[in-house]
C-alpha positions as a printed NumPy array, in Angstrom:
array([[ 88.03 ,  64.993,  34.428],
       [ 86.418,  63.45 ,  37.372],
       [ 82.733,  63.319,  35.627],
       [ 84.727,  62.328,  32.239],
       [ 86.052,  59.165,  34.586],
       [ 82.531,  58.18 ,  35.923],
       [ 80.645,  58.66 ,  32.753],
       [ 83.747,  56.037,  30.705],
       [ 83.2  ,  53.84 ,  34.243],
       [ 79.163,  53.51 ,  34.219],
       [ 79.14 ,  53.421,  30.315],
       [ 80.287,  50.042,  30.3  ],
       [ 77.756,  48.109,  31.918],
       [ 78.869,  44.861,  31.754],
       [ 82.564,  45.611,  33.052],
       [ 81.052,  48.107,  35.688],
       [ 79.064,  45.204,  37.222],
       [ 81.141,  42.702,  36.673],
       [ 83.758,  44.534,  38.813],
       [ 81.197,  45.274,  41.14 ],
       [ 80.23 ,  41.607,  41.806],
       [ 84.443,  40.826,  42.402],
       [ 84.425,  42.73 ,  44.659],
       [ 81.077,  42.609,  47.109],
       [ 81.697,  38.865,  46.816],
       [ 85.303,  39.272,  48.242],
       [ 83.853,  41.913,  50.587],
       [ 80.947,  39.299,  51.832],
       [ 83.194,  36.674,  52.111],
       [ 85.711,  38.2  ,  53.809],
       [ 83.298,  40.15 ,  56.308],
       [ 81.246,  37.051,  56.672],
       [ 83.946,  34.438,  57.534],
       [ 85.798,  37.204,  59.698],
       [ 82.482,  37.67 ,  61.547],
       [ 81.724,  34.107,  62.37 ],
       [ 85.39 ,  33.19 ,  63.803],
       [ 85.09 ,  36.59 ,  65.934],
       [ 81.798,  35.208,  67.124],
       [ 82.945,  31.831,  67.654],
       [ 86.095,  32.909,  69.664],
       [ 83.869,  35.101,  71.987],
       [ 81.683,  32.064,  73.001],
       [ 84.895,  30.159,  74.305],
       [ 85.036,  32.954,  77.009],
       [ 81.608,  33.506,  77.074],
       [ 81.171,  32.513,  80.271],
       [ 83.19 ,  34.385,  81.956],
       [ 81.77 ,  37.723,  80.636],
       [ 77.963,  36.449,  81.784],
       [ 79.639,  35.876,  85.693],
       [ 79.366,  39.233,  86.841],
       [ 80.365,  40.555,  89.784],
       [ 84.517,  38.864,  90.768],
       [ 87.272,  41.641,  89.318],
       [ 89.674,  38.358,  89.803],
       [ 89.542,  34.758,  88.916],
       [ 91.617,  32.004,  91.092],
       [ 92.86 ,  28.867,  89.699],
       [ 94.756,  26.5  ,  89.715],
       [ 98.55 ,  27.185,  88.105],
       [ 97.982,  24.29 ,  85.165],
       [ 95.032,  25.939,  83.826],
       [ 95.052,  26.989,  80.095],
       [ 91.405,  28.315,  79.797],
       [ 88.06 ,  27.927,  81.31 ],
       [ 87.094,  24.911,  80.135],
       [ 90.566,  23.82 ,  81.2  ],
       [ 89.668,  22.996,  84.868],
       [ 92.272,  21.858,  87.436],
       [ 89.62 ,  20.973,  91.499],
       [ 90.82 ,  23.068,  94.102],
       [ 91.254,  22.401,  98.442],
       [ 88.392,  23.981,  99.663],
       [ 90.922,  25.282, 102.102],
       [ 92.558,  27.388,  99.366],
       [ 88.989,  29.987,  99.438],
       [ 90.011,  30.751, 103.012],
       [ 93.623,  31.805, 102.145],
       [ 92.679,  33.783,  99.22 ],
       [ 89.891,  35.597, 101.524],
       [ 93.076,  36.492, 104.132],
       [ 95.054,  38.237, 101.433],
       [ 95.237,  42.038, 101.828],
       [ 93.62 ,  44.316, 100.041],
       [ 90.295,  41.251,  99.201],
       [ 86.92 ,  42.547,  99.392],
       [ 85.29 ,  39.68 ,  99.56 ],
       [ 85.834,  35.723,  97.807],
       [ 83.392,  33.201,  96.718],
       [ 83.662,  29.593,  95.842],
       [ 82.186,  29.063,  92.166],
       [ 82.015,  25.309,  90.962],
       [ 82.242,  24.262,  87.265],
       [ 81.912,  21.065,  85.7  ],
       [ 79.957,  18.725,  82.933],
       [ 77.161,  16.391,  84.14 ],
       [ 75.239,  14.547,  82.536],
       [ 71.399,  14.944,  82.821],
       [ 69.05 ,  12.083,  82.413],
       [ 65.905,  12.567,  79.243],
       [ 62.336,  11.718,  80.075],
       [ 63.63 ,   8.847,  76.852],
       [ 65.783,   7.625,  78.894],
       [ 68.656,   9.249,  76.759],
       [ 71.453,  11.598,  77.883],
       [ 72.876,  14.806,  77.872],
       [ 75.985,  16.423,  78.889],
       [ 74.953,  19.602,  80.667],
       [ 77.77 ,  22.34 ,  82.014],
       [ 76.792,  22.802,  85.654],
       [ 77.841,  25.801,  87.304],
       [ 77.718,  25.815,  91.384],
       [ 77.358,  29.641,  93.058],
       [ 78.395,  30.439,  96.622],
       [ 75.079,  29.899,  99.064],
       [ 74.699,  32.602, 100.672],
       [ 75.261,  35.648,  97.967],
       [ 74.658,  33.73 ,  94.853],
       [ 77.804,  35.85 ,  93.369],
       [ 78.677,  34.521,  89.297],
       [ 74.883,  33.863,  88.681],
       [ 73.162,  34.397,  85.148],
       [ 72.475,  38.458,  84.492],
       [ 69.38 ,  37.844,  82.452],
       [ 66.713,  36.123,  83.95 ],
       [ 63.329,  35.192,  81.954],
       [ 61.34 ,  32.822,  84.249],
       [ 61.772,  32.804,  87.843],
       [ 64.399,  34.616,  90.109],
       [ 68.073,  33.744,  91.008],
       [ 67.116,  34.296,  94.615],
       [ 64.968,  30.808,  93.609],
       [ 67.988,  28.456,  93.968],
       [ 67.512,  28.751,  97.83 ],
       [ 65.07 ,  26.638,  97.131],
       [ 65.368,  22.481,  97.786],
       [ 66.497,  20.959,  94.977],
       [ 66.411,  23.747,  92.521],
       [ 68.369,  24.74 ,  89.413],
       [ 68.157,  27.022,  86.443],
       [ 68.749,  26.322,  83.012],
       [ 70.103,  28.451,  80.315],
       [ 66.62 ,  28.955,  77.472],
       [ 68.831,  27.795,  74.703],
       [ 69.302,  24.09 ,  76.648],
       [ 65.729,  24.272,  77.722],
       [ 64.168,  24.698,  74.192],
       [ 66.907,  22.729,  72.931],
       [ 68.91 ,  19.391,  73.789],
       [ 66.824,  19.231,  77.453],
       [ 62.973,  19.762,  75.208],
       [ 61.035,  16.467,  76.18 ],
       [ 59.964,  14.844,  72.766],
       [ 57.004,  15.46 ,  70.623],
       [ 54.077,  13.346,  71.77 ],
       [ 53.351,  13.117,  67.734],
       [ 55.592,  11.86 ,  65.026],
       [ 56.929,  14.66 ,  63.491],
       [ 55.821,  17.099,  66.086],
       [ 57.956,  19.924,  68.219],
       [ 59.911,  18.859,  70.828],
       [ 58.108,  20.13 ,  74.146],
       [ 60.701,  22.832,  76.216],
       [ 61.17 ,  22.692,  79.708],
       [ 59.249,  24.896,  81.721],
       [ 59.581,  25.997,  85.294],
       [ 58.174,  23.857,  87.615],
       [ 59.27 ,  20.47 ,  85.348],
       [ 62.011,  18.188,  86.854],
       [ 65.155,  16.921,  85.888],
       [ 67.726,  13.963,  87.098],
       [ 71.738,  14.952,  87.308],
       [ 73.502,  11.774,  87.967],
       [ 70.886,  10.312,  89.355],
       [ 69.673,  13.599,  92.031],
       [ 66.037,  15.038,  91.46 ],
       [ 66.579,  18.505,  90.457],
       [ 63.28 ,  21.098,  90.165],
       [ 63.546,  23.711,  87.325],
       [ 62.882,  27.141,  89.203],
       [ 64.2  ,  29.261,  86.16 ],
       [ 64.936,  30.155,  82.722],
       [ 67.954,  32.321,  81.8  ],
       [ 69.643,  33.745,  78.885],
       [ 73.113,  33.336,  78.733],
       [ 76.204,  33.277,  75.7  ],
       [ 76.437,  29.743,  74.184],
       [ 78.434,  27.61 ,  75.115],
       [ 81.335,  26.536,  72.747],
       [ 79.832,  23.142,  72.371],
       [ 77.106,  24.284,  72.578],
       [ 75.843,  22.423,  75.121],
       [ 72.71 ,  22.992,  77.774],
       [ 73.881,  25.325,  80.87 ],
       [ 72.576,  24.506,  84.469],
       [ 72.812,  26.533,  87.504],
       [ 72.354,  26.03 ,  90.912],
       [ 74.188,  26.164,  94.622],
       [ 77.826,  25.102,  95.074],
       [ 76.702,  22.949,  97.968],
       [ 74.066,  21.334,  95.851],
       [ 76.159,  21.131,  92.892],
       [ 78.99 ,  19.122,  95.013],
       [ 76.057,  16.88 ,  95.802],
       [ 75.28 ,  16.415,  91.847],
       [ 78.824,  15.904,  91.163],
       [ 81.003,  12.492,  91.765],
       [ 82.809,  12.324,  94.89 ],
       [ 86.247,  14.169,  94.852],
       [ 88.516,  15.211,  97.314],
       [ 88.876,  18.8  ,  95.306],
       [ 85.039,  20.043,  94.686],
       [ 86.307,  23.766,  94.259],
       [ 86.471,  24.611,  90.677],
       [ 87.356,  28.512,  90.787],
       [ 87.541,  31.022,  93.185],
       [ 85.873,  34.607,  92.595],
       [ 87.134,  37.672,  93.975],
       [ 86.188,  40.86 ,  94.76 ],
       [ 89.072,  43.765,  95.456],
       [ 88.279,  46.378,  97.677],
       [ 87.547,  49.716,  96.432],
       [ 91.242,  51.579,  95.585],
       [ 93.383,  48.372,  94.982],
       [ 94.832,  48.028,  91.811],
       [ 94.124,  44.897,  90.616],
       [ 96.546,  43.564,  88.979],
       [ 98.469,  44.474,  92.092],
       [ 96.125,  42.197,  93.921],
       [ 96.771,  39.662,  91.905],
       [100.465,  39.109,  92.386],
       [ 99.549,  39.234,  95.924],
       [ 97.652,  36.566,  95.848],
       [ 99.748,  34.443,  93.368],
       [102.71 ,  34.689,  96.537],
       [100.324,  34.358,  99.389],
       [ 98.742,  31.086,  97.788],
       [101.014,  30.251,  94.972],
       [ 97.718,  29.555,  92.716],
       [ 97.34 ,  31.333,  89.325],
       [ 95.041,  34.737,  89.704],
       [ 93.852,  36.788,  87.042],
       [ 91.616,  39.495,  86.206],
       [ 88.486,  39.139,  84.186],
       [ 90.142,  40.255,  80.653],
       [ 92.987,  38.225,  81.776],
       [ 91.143,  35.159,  81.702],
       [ 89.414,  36.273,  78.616],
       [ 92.742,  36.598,  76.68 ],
       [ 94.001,  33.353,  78.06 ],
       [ 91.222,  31.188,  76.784],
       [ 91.096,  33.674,  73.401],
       [ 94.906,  32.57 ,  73.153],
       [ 94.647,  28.998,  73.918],
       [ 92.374,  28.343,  71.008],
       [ 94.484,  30.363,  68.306],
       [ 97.113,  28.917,  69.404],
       [ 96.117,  24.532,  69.417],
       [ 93.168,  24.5  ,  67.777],
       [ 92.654,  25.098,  63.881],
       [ 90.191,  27.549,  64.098],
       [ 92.448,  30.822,  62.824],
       [ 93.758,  28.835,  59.993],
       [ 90.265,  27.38 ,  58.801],
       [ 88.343,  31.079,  58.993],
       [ 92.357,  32.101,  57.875],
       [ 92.034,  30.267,  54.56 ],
       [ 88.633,  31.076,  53.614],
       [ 89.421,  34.881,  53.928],
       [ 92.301,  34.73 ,  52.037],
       [ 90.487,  33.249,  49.12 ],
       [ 87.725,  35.539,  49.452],
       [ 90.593,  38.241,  49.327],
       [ 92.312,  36.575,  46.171],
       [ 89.359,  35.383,  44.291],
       [ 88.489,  39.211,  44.37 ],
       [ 91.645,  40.382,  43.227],
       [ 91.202,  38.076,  40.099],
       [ 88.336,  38.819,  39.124],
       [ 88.085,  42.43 ,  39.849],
       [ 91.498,  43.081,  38.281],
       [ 91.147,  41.189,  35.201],
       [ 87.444,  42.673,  34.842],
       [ 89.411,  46.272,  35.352],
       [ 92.341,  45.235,  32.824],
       [ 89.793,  44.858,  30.024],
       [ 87.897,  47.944,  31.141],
       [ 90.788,  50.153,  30.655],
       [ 91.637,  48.14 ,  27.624],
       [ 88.755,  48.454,  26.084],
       [ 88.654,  52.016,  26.421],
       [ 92.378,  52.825,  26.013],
       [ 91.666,  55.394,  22.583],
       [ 89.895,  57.503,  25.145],
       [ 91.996,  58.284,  27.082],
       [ 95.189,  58.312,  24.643],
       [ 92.318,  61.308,  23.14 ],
       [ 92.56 ,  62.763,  26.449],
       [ 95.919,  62.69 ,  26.015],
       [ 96.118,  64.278,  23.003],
       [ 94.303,  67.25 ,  24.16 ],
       [ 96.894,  67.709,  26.776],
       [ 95.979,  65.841,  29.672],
       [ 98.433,  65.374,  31.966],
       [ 99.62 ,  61.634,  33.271],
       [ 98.975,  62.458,  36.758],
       [ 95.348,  63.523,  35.533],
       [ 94.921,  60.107,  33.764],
       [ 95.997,  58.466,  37.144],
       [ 93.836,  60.052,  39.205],
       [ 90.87 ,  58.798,  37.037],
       [ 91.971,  55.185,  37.   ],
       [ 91.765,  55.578,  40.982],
       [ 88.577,  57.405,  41.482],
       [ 87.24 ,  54.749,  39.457],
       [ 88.563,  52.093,  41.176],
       [ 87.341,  53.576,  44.758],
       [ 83.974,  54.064,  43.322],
       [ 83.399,  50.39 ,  42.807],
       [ 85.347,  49.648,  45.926],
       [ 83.107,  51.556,  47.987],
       [ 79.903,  50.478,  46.602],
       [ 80.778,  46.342,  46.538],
       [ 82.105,  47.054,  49.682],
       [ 78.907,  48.742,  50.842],
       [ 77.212,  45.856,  49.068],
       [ 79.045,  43.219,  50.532],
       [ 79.199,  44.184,  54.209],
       [ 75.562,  44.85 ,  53.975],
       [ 74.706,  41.385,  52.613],
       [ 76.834,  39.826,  55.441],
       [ 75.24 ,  41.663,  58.183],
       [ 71.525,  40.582,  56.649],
       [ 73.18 ,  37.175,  56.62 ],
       [ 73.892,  37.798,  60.351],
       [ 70.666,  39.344,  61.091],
       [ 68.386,  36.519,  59.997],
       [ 70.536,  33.771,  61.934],
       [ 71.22 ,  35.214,  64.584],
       [ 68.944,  33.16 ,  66.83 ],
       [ 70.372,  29.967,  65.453],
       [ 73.396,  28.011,  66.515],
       [ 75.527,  30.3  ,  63.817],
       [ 78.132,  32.439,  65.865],
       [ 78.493,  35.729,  64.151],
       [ 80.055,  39.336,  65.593],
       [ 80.287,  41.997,  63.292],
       [ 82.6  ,  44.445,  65.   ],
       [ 83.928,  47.775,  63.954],
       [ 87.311,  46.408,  63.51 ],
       [ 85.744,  44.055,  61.392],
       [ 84.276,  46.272,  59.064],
       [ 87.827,  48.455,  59.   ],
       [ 90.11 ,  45.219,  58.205],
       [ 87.163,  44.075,  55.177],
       [ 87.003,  47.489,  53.892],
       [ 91.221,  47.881,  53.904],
       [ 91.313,  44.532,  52.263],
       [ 88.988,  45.988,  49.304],
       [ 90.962,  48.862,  49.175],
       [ 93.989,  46.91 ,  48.537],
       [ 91.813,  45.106,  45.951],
       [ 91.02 ,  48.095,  44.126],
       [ 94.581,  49.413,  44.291],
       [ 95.943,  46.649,  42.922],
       [ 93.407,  46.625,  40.29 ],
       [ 94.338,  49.983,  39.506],
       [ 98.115,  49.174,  39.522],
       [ 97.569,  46.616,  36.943],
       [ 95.628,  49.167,  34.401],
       [ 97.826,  52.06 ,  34.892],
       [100.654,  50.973,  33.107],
       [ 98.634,  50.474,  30.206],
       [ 97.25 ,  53.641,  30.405],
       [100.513,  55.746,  30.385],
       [102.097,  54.259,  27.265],
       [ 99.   ,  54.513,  25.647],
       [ 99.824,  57.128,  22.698],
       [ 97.983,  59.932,  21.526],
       [ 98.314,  58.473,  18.001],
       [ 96.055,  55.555,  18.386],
       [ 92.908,  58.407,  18.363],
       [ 93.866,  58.69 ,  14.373],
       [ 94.516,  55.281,  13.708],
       [ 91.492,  53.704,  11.748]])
């Protein structure tokens, strides 16, 4: 019965691919869309997965996620560093300033500020140049992205490439020389904009005046503590806000489902991919099993069982599934593949591929749902009529 099922399935080329195509263009649309909000999400944390190094982040109370940044006493890094059970604590400053073009033009640049001494939060991926470099008078680093990108000196030709900065070239922040010492490779930024680092007493200097210059505080927890232990500690020792590196993650990840319309955009676009499948791989199935209805009312008139005619509805209906999904998820991760250098977020995650291929499951259930009826009042007698 099972070959009987493909053979009536692939014998009808026209329905057989024009189920296929429902459903690897819900499965591509779905996969895609879902891939590029995951991706997009992760870069509004990204920075805190490229600071390596703190188990705990220290903040001010009011702060809703990293970009979300509330200045600090500098007296506050001293009373986190008494708190039992601290390794060690480092000042990390964070903030946008805006760096002057050889065109006289602008651009907003995220500036990130690391402790002196131990250089603790710095870029993990170096390309030019070494962190240990930002000792150096003057010195910063800048992300390659921003370098090749929104920082590139013009083309000296019309219509030429923009020139990147290289190490060695120069840059003004707020009116403060600042020598390029490095290239790194860090997550984009949400905005996408140009990231520059260099030493928190040189990025206070950058900076406006304030009477808060501290930004964050990293921590490190001694070997044994339980962090989240530590944490409560020093929330009542300081009565600042302190959480642990996937705690911060989850509060930005939260703050932008919850104000900003990114879930219902990506939200909206999924669902149609899901219900522009369903059409047009159920209809497409409908008239398949219509079509072929006096087969399978001969089946049952040489005794086949309505269970048996059910199965083959549904083993048809996964075999398309699982090929346009195969299609589908394939075409998306190309898609991925070939942009992936470009300002296009995309993540393709194993949970991603599990909720796309459950969704054309669904698809193809429903599909099958639609044709079974049909199928089980079919008579036997319609083999006989002319």
């Amino acid at each position: 019965m099972k070959f009987v099922a493909i053979k009536m399935l692939v014998g009808d080329r026209a329905r057989y691919l024009g189920i296929l195509m429902g459903l690897t263009f819900a499965s591509l649309l779905i996969t895609q869309q879902a891939a590029i909000f995951e991706g997009l999400m992760h870069r509004t944390f990204g920075f805190i997965t490229d600071t390596g190094g703190p188990d705990i982040w220290v903040m001010d109370k009011k702060v809703l996620m990293i970009e979300d940044i509330k200045p600090l006493q500098e007296t506050m890094l001293y009373r986190v560093r008494g708190v039992e059970g601290v390794d060690w604590a480092m000042p990390l400053y964070k903030g946008l300033l805006k760096a002057r073009l050889e065109n006289g033009g602008f651009q907003t640049c995220h500036v990130i500020g690391l402790d002196d001494a131990t250089l603790v939060g710095g870029p993990g991926t170096m390309i030019e140049g070494r962190l240990e470099d930002l000792r150096r008078a003057d010195s910063v680093i800048l992300d390659i992205v921003g370098a090749e990108g929104k920082l590139a000196r013009a083309a000296t030709e019309k219509g030429g490439k923009a020139v990147p900065i290289k190490v060695g070239d120069t840059l003004e922040l707020n009116d403060h020389r600042a020598i390029v010492v490095g290239i790194c490779r860090t997550t984009r930024t949400f905005q996408s904009q140009p990231v520059i680092y260099t030493t928190y007493s040189r990025a206070t200097q950058f900076a406006p005046q304030e009477r808060k210059p501290l930004s964050f505080v990293l921590v490190k927890a001694k070997d044994g503590v339980d962090r989240l232990e530590l944490c409560r500690k020093i929330e009542a020792a300081t009565g600042l806000a302190a959480y642990t590196q996937k705690g911060f993650q989850d509060l930005t990840y939260s703050y932008f489902m919850k104000y900003t319309g990114i879930p219902i955009n990506f939200g909206i676009a999924v669902l149609l991919g899901f219900i522009v499948g369903t059409a047009i791989a159920g209809q497409t199935f409908f008239n398949f099993t219509v079509d072929n209805i006096k087969y399978f009312a001969a089946l049952k008139a040489m005794g086949a069982r309505d269970s048996q005619l059910l199965g083959m509805i549904l083993l048809q209906a996964m075999i398309v599934g699982a090929i346009g999904w195969g299609i589908g998820v394939g075409a998306a991760s190309l898609f991925g593949l070939l942009l992936h250098d470009t300002e296009l977020s995309f993540l393709l995650t194993w949970q991603l591929l599990t909720i796309s291929g459950f969704a054309i499951l669904v698809i193809c259930t429903l599909s099958a749902l639609i044709s079974i009826r049909t199928v089980m009042r079919a008579e036997p007698a319609i083999v006989f009529k002319g």
